[in-house]
N, C-alpha and C positions, 0 to 999 in steps of 0.2 A: 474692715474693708479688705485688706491684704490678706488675712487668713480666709475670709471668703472667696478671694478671688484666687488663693494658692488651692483650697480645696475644689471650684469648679475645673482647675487646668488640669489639677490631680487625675478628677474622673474624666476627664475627655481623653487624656492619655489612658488612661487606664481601659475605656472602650476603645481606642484606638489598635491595644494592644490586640486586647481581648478578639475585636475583630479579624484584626491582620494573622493571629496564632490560627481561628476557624479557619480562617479564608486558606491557610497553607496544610493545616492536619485533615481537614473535612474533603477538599475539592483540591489539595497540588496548586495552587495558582503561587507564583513568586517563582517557580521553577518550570518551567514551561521547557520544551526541546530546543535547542538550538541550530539553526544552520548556517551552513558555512558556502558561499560562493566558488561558481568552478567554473573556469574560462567553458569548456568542452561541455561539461554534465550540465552544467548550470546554477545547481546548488545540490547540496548531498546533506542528509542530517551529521551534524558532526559527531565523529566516533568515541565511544564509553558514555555513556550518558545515561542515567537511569531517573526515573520520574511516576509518581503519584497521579493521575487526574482522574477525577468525579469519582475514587475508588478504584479506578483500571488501572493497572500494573504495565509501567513500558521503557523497556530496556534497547537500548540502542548498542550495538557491539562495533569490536575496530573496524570494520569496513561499514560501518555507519549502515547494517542492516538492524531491521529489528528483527531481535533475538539476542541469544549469549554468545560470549564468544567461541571463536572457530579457531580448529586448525586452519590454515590456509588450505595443505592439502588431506585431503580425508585419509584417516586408518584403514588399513586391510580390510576386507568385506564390508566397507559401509556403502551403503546406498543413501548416494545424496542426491537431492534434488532441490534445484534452485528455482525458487519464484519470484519472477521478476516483474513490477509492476507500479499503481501508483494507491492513490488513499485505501483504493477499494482491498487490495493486498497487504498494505500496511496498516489499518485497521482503525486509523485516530486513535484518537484521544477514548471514544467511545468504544471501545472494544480493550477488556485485556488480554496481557499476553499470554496468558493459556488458549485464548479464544478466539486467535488469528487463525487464519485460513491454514499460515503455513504449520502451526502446532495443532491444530486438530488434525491436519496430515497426517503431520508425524503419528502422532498419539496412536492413528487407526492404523499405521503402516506396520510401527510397531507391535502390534498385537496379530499381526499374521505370520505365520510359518510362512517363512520367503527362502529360496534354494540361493545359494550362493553372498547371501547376507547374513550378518549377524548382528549390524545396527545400523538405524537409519537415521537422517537428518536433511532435513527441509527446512534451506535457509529461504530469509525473506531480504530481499533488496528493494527497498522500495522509498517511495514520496509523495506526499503529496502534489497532485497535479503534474507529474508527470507524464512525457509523450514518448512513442516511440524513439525519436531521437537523444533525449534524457536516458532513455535505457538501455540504447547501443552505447551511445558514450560513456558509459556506469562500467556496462561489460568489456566494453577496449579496453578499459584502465585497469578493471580488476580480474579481468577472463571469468571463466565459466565456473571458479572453484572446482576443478573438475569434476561437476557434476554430472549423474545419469542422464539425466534429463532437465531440459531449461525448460519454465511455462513462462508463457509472457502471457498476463494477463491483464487488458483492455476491456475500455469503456466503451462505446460509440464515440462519444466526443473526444475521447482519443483520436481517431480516426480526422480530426480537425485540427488536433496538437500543432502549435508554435513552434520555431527553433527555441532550442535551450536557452535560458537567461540566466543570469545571475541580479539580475535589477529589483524582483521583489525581497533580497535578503535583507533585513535589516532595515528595510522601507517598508513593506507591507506588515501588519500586525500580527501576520498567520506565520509570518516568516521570522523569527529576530534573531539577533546575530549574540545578544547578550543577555545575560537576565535582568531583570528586573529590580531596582534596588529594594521592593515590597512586593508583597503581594495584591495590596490597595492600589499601588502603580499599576501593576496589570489589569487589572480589573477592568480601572478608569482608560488603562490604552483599550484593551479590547473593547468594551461594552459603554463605555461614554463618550468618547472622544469620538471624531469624526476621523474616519480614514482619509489621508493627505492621499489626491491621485497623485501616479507616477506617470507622467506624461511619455515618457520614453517607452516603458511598460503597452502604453493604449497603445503606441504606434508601431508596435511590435507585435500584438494582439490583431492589427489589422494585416496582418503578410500575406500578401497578394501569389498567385500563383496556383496553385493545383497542391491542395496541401493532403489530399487525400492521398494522390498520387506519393507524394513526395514520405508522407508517413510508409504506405506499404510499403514503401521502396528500405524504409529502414527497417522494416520489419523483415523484409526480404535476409537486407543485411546480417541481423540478429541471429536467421536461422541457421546462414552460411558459417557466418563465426561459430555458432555454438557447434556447427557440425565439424570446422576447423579442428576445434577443441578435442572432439571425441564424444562430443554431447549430442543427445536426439532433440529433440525439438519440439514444442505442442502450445499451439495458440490459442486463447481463449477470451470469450470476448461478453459482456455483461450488457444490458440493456439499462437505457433509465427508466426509473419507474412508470415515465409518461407512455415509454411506447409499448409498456404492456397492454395485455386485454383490459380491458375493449374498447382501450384506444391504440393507434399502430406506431409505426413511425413517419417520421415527417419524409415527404416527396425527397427531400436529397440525403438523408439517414439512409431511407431505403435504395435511392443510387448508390451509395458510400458501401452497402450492405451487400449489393450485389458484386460493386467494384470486387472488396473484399472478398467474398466468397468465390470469384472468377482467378482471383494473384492464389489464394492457396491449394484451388485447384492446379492449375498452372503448375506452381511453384512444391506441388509433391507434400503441402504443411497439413497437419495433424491440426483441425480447428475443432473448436465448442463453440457450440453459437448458445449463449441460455437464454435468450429470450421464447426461443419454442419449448424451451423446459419449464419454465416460470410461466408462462402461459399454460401450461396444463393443470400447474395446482389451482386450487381454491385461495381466495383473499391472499392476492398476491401481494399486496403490501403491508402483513404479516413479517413479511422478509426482509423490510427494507429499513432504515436508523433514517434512512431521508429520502429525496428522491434520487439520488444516485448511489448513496452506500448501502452496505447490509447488517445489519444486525448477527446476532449467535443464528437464529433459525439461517435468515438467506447465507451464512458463512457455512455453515452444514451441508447445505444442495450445492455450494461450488467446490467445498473439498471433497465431497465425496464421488463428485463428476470427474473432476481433475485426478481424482486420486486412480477412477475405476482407467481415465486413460492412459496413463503413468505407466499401469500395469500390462495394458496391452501392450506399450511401448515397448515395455521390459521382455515382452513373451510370460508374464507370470499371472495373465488369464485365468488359468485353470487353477491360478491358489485363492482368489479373490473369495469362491464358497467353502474354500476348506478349514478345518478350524482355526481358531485366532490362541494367542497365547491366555495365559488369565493375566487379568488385569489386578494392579497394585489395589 
């Protein structure tokens, strides 16, 4: 009875094993990214952090952008440019880091004969679910790295963003502050377990007031500082998959759309709108990992949109058709 019962404990640990080994070599689960709460930002991924998931490569550097690490300030002739944003710029979990927005930048930037540069770098600052406010507050703390040019790049629902919180760190499962003592722990927190609401959270999610208004305003802010800095400035702004063809957007989307496009009039800002862009391809949801993020394809149509206005910004137009370098 004893050696039978030593030998079924045996295999249960033993698939126990076997599993928890898959669950960490095959899919990164046990290591998840961490964050860290911030009176002002709200919460920032916490800085050096490198991580495995579903096969996607993602490195988080000391100012807790993803990518490697940075000088603080850039070498002679570099041309840098900062992207500043939330999931849709930082890429998840589903996108590796060769195949972010801000490294395909680079990559293409890279391969063009540019006057007055001799290497580039386009760093990424970013979070998920982050709002305009999240992103000014990022930039006070950390300035502009001085960059060519800042893109802040938005959702619509941006456009409805919260104040900054620190409440879902460590509470919410998208968010955790520590690892996991298993990778089975994770698993069971993500995908079994029921998410505990954060009542404080819901009543913060309801904030009353003009929050359209109140975001532009920060965006406003964003352009100012970055022009502070010595930075040009360029907004850019992504549609969710529902308000493409041939459906639109909702009655106060498209109030919010036009607010928006009246403040960057107004306000002299360099904007992309992609929803009239992605409305002219074919099978627009092609492009998209969900209904609000993008895949390699839709990351392709925003760096290369972003990338063509960079260059106007720069005055370097007229190198955009001229040869590229070869490539490695």
């Amino acid at each position: 009875m004893k050696s039978g019962l030593v030998i079924i404990v045996a295999i249960i640990l033993g698939l126990v094993v076997i599993i928890e080994v898959g669950l960490r070599v095959f899919f990164g689960f046990g290591n998840p990214l961490i964050y860290i709460g911030d009176e002002e930002i709200g919460y920032i991924l916490a800085p050096n952090q490198r991580t495995r998931r579903f096969g996607n490569r993602i490195e988080i550097n000391q100012f807790s952008m993803r990518g490697a690490a940075i000088a603080k300030t850039p070498a002679p002739e570099t041309l840098r440019v900062l992207l500043v944003g939330d999931s849709i710029a930082n890429g998840g979990w589903w996108t590796d880091q060769e195949n972010t927005i801000s490294n395909l930048m680079m990559r293409s930037l890279t391969a063009i004969e540019m006057s007055n540069f001799t290497r580039i770098e386009v760093l990424n600052a970013s979070a998920n679910s982050w709002g305009p406010r999240n992103e000014l507050a990022y930039l006070k703390r950390f300035s502009s790295f001085d960059a060519e040019v800042v893109v802040l790049l938005i959702n619509t629902d941006d456009l409805f963003a919260t104040a900054p919180t620190a409440l879902p760190v460590g509470r919410d499962r998208n968010y955790p502050a520590r690892k996991p003592p298993l990778a089975l722990v994770e698993v069971w927190q993500r995908y079994v377990s029921k998410q505990k609401p954060i009542p404080q959270l819901q009543a913060l999610q309801q904030e009353p007031g003009d929050r359209v208004g109140i975001n532009l305003e920060a965006i406003g802010k964003i352009k100012a500082l970055t022009n502070t800095h010595g930075s040009k400035f360029l907004l850019a702004m992504t549609p969710l998959l529902r308000e493409t063809s041939p459906n639109k957007p909702r009655d106060y989307e498209i109030k919010a759309r036009q607010r928006l496009l009246k403040f960057t009039e107004a306000e002299q800002i360099t904007y992309i709108d992609f929803l009239p862009i992605f409305n002219s391809e074919q099978d627009i949801k092609r492009f998209y990992q969900d209904h609000i993020h993008f895949n390699l394809q839709g990351n392709k149509i925003l760096s290369q949109t972003i990338e063509k206005s960079v260059l106007e910004l720069l005055g370097q137009k007229h190198l955009q058709n001229s040869s590229r370098k070869p490539r490695d």
